[in-house]
C-alpha positions in Angstrom: 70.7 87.1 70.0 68.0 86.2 67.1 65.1 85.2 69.0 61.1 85.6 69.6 60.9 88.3 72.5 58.6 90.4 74.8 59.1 93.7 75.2 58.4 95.3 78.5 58.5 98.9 78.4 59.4 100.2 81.5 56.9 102.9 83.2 58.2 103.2 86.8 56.5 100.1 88.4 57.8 98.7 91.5 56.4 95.0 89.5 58.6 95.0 86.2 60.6 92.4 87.1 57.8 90.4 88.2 56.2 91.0 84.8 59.4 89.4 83.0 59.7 86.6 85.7 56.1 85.5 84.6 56.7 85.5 81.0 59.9 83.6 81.4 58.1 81.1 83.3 56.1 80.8 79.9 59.4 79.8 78.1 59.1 83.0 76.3 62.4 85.5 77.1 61.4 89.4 77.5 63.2 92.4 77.9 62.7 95.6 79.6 63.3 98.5 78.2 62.9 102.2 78.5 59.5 103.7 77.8 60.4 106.2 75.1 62.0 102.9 73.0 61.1 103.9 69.4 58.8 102.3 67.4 61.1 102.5 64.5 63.7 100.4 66.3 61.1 97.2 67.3 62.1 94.7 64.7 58.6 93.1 64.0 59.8 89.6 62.9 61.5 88.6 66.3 59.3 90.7 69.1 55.9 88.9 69.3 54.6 91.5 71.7 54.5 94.6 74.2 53.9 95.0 77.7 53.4 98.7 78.9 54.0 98.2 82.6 52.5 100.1 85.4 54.0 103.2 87.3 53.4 105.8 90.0 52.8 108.3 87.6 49.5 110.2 86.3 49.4 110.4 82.1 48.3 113.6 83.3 50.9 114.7 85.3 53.7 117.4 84.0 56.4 115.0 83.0 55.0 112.0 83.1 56.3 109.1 80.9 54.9 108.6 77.3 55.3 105.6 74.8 55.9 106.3 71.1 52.1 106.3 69.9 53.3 104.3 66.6 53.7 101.4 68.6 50.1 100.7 68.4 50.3 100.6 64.9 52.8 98.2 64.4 50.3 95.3 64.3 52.2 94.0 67.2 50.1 92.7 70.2 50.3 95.4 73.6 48.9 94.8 76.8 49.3 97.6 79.2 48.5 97.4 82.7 47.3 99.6 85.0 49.6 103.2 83.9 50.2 101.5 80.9 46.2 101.1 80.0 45.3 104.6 81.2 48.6 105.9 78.8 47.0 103.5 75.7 43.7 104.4 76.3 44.6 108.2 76.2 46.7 108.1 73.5 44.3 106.5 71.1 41.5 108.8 71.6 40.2 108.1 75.0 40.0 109.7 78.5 41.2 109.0 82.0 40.5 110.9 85.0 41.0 110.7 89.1 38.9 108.3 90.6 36.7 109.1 93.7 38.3 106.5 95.3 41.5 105.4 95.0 41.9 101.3 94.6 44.7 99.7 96.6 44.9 95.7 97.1 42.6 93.0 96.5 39.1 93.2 94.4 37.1 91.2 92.8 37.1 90.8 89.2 33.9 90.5 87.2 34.5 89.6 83.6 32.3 90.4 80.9 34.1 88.6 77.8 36.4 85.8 78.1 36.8 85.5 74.4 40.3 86.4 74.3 42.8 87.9 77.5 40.2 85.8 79.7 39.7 83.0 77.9 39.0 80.2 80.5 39.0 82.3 83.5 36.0 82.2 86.0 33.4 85.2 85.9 34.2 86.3 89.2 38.0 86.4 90.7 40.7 88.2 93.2 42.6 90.5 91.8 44.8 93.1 93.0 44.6 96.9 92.6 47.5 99.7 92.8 45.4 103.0 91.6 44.8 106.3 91.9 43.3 107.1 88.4 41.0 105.3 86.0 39.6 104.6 82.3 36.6 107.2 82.1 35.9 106.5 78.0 37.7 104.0 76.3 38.7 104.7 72.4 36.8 104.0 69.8 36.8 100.1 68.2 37.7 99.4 71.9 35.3 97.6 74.4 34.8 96.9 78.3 35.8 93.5 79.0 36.2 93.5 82.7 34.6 95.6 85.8 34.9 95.7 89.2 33.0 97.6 92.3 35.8 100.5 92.0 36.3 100.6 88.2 33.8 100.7 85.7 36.3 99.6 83.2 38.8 97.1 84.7 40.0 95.9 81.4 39.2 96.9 77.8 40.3 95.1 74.5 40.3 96.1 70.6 40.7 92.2 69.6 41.4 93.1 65.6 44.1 95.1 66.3 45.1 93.1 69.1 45.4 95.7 71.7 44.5 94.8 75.5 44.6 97.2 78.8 44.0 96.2 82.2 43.7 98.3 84.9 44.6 95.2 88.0 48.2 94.1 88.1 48.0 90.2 86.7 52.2 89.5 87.4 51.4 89.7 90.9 50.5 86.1 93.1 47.7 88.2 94.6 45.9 88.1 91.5 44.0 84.5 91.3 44.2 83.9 87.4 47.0 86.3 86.4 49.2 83.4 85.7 46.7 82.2 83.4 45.8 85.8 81.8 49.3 86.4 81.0 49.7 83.2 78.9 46.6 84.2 77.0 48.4 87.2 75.8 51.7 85.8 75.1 50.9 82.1 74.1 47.5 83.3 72.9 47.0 86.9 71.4 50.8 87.0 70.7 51.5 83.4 69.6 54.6 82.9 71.2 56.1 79.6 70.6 58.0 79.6 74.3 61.0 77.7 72.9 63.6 79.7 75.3 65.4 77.6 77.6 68.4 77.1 79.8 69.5 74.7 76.9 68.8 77.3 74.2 70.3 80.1 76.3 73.7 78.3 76.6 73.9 77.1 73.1 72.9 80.7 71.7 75.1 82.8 74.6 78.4 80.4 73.5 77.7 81.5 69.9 77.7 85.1 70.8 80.5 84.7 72.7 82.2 83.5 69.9 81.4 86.0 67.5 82.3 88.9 70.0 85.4 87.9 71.0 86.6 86.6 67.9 90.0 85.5 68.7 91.4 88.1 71.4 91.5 87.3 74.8 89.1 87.4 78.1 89.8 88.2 81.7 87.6 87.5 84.0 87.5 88.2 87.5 86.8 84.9 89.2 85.2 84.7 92.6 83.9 81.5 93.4 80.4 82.8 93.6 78.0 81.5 91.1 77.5 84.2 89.0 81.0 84.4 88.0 81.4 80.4 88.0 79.2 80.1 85.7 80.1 83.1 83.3 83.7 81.6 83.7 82.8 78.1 82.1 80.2 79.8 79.7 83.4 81.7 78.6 85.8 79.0 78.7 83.4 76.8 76.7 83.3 79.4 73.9 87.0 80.6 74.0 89.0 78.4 75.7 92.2 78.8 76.4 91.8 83.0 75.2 90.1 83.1 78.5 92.3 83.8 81.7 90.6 83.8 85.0 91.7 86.2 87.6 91.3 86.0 91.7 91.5 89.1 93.1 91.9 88.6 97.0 91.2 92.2 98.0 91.0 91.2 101.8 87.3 91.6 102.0 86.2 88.3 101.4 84.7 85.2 103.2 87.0 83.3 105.3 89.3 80.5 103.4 87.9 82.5 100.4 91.0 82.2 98.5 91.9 78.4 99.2 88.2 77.4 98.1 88.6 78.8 95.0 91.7 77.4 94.5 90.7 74.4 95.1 87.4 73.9 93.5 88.3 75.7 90.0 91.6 73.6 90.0 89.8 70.0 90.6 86.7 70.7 88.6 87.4 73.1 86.0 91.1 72.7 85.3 91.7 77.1 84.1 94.5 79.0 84.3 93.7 80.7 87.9 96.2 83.3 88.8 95.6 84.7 92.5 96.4 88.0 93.2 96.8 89.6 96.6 95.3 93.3 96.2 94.2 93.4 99.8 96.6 96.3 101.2 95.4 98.6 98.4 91.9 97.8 98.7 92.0 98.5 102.6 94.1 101.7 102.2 91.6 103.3 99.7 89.0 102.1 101.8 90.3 103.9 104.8 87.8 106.4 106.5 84.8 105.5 103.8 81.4 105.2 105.5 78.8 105.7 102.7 78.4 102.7 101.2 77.4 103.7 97.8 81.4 105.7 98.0 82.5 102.0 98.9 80.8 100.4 95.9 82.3 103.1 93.6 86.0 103.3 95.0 85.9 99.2 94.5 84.6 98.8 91.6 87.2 101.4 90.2 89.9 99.6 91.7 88.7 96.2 90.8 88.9 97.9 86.9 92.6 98.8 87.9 94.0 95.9 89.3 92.0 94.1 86.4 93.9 96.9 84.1 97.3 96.1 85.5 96.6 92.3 85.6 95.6 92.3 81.7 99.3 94.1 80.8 101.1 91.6 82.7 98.9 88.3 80.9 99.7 90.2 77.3 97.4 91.5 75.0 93.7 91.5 76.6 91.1 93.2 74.7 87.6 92.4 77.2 86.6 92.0 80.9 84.0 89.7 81.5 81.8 89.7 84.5 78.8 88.1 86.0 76.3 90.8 85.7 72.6 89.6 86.5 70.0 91.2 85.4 68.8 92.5 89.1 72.0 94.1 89.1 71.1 96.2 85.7 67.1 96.9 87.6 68.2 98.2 90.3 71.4 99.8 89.8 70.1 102.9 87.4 66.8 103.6 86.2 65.7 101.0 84.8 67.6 101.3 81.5 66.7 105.1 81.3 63.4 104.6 82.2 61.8 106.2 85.7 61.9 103.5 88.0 64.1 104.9 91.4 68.0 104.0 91.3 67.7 101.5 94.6 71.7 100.9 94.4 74.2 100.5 92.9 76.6 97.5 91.8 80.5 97.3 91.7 80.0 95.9 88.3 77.6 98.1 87.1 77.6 101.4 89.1 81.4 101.3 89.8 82.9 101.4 86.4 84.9 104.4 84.9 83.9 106.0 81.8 87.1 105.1 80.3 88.3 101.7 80.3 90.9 100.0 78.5 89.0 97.2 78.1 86.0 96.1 76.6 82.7 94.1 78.3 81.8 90.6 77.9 78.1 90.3 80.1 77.0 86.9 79.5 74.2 87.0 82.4 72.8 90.1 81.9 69.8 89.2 81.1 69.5 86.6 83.6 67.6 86.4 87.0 70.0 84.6 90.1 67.7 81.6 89.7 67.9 81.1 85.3 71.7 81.3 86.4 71.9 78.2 89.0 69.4 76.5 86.0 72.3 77.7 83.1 75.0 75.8 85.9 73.2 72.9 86.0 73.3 72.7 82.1 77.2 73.3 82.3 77.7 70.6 85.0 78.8 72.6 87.5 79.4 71.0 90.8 76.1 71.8 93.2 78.6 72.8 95.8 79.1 76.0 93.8 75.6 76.2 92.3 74.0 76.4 96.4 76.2 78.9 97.6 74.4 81.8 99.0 74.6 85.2 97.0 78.2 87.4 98.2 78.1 91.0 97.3 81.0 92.1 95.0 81.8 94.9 97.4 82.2 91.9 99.8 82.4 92.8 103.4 82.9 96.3 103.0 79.0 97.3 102.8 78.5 94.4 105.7 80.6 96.6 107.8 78.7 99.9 108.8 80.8 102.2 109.1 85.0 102.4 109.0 86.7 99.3 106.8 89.7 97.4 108.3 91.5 94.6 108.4 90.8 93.9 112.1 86.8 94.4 111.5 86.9 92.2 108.7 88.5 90.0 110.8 85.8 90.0 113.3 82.8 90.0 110.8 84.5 87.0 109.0 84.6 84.8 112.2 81.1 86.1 112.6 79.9 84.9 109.3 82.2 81.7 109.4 79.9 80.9 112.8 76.8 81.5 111.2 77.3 79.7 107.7 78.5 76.4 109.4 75.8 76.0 112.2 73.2 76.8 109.5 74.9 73.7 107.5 75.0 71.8 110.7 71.2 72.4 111.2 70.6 71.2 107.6 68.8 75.2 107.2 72.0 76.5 104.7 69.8 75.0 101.4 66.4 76.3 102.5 68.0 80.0 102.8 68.3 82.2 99.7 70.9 84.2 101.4 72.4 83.8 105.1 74.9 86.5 106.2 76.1 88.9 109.5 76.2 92.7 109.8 78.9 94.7 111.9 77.1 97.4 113.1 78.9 100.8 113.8 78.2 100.5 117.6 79.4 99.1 120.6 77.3 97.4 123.9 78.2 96.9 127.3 78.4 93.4 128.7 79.8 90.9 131.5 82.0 88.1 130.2 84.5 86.3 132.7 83.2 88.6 135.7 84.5 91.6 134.0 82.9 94.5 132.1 83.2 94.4 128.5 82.6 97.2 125.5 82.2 95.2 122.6 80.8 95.1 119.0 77.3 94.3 118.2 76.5 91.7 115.2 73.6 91.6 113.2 72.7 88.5 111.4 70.3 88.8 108.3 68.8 85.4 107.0 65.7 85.5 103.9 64.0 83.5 102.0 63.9 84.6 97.9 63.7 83.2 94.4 65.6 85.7 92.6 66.7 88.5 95.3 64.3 91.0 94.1 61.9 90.3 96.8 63.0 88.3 99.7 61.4 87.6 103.1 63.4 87.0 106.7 64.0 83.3 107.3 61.8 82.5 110.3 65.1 80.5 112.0 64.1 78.5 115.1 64.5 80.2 118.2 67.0 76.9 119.4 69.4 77.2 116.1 69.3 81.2 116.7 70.7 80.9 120.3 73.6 78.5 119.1 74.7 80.8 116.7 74.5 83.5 119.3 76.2 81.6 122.1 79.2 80.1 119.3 79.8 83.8 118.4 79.9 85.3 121.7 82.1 82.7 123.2 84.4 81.9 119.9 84.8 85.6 118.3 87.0 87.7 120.2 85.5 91.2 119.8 81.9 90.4 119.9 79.5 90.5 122.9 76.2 90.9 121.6 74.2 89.5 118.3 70.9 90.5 116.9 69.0 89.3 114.0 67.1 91.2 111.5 63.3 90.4 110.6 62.9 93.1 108.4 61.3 91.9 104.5 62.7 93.4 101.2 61.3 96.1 100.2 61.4 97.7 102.5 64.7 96.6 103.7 67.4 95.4 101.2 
């Protein structure tokens, strides 16, 4: 797509996506990309600027990540931040060094020139701190604008060549103006007109669409979720009829998976929906798995066959689409080459072979789970899709720890069916990001009917997000909690004890 960007070059931090949220908030899209990006390949008419993001790395250190130094000669704006200033300021002549102390968490801000980055921002603020080294001299036709008790040089600037570093980390809600900061550089310095949209987006992605597929065929693999609802009617709105939408039941799904879908995408959506029952040869390759990134892999790969079979039966396919987000692409590899740590990986990212017969159709790819629910509402997609909670595209299999079968995914989907409903019934199921239950590879002892029982344990996980990169547990009352326990234990043969899981992400996932 032809439009005005923000680069984010990607350095390792544990804030990129932060960073892009924050300039998308601005109306201004932004990508992230790996740190040795060349300069060569930065087309100066559409990207109005650069973020260097920060890292865990010293510039110092053997192996540590480097920029290509003729980025700073494009006469495109860069703001690096915290390993991102310290790598600008050495590069252009400066020095960096350990500091006596490191600086984690909040600090106050003095600034000493609020001409440009800190234009309208209060002398003194909050900001917050992630660092072991500092700015000793900055480079010449540079100059301090920021301090604070820690850092001599908080924040430098060269405002002809429009070159800004700061050593605090402004994309984070701890910082008290970095809202306001950011906008100065990308509204401000970099003169960003912020016309991207939801409404642009859709418009510009049916287009692309259009020009990629040309006149072959799509399959997509529809499952009711929203990510692939909505790339389904982005498709069909581009395409048509060339698009063919496949269910794949492969018997790891939510109960009355199958019917829903049926249902919903024949009254609202009116596609060609063909249901296919893979659920016997999912389960059987699944048989004896316990490492969950194995389980990803083996169904992705079998998701690409059945999809591969599927395609030769419809006729002559050419592309799968799928309802990639752009989560999915952060934390499923290194950030795009760059040296942020794999965290997991995706069936529709990590799990596909490196031969395929067909080609990919990513729509959402660059989308975070909340711009999609926004792109739905554009398309008029019913809300009963749009506020379903997140489901994994492994489905069940990674909620099972441990051995997959058809009887524990029987049990964990009576679990989850329990769960889901009295959240609905307690009018909680909108104010969750994500609501689900865990079978844990264990089993308790407990009395039921006067009799010894050895039964599973349940877990149920319940947190509060925006996007899914961070999320927070869902502080449930203590009343709703002990109905869901007491309709489990009572209603879901197999199941005599349930906990729930207060853990935050990161650290927990």
């Amino acid at each position: 797509m032809s439009r005005e960007k923000i680069l984010i070059l990607d350095f390792g931090s544990q804030y990129n996506q932060l960073i892009a949220r924050k300039v998308r908030e601005l109306s201004v899209f932004c990508e992230i990309v790996p740190p040795d990006t060349s300069a060569d390949s930065i087309d100066r008419k559409s990207i109005k600027g650069i973020i260097l993001s920060g890292g865990p790395a010293s510039v110092y250190q053997k192996g540590a990540p480097h920029c290509d130094p003729k980025i700073f000669k494009l006469g495109i704006p860069v703001l690096g931040i915290c390993y991102g200033m310290q790598l600008m300021a050495k590069t252009l002549g400066g020095s960096v060094e350990r500091a006596p102390s490191r600086e984690y968490g909040r600090a106050t801000l003095t600034v000493t020139d609020n001409t440009t980055l800190f234009k309208g921002i209060p002398k003194q603020s909050t900001s917050w701190m992630s660092h072991g080294d500092k700015v000793r001299n900055i480079p010449r036709g540079f100059k301090r604008i920021a301090l604070s008790r820690n850092t001599s040089i908080a924040a430098f600037a060269d405002n002809q060549k429009r070159l800004f570093g700061v050593q605090f980390h402004p994309e984070v809600a701890h910082t008290q103006y970095g809202g306001e900061m950011l906008k100065n550089f990308v509204k401000g310095v970099c003169s960003a007109r912020g016309d991207w949209s939801m409404k642009s987006f859709v418009r510009e992605t049916i287009e692309d669409i259009k020009t990629t597929a040309g006149r072959d065929r799509v399959i997509l693999g529809l499952s009711g979720g929203v990510d692939s609802s909505v790339a389904a009617v982005l498709i069909h709105k581009a395409i048509g009829h060339r698009l063919a939408c496949v269910f794949v039941d492969n018997g790891l799904l939510r109960k009355n998976e199958a019917r829903i879908v049926r249902e919903v995408f024949q009254k609202h959506f009116k596609m060609n929906l063909k249901v296919i029952d893979a659920s016997d040869e999912f389960l059987s390759v699944l048989k004896g798995v316990v490492d969950p990134e194995k389980k990803r892999k083996i169904i992705g790969k079998t998701f690409i066959k059945v999809f591969d079979r599927e395609s030769k039966r419809i006729g002559k396919v050419k592309y799968l689409a799928q309802g990639t987000l752009y989560p999915d692409l952060i934390e499923s590899r290194s950030a795009f080459g760059g040296p942020s740590a794999t965290i997991k990986t995706h069936h529709n990212v990590g799990g596909l072979p490196k031969k395929m017969n067909l080609k990919l159709i990513e729509p959402l790819k660059y989308l975070f789970k909340d711009e999609v629910r926004k792109v739905g509402k554009e398309l008029s997609i019913p809300q009963e899709v749009l506020g379903r909670h997140p489901f994994p595209g492994p489905g069940l299999a990674v909620r099972i720890l441990g051995d997959v079968t058809k009887e524990r995914c029987d049990v964990l989907r009576e679990v989850d069916d329990r769960f889901i409903e009295t959240l609905k019934n307690e009018k909680l199921y909108d104010k969750i990001w994500q609501a689900f239950a865990v079978l844990l590879p264990i089993k308790s002892v407990g009395v039921m009917g006067d009799e010894r029982t050895y039964e599973n344990v349940v877990a149920l996980r319940a947190v509060t997000s925006v996007d899914g990169m961070t999320a927070d547990w869902a502080k449930i009352p203590y009343e709703v909690l002990g109905k869901v326990s007491n309709r489990i234990i009572n209603e879901v043969r197999g199941v005599n004890r349930v906990a729930y899981d207060i853990s935050s992400k990161p650290p927990s996932t």
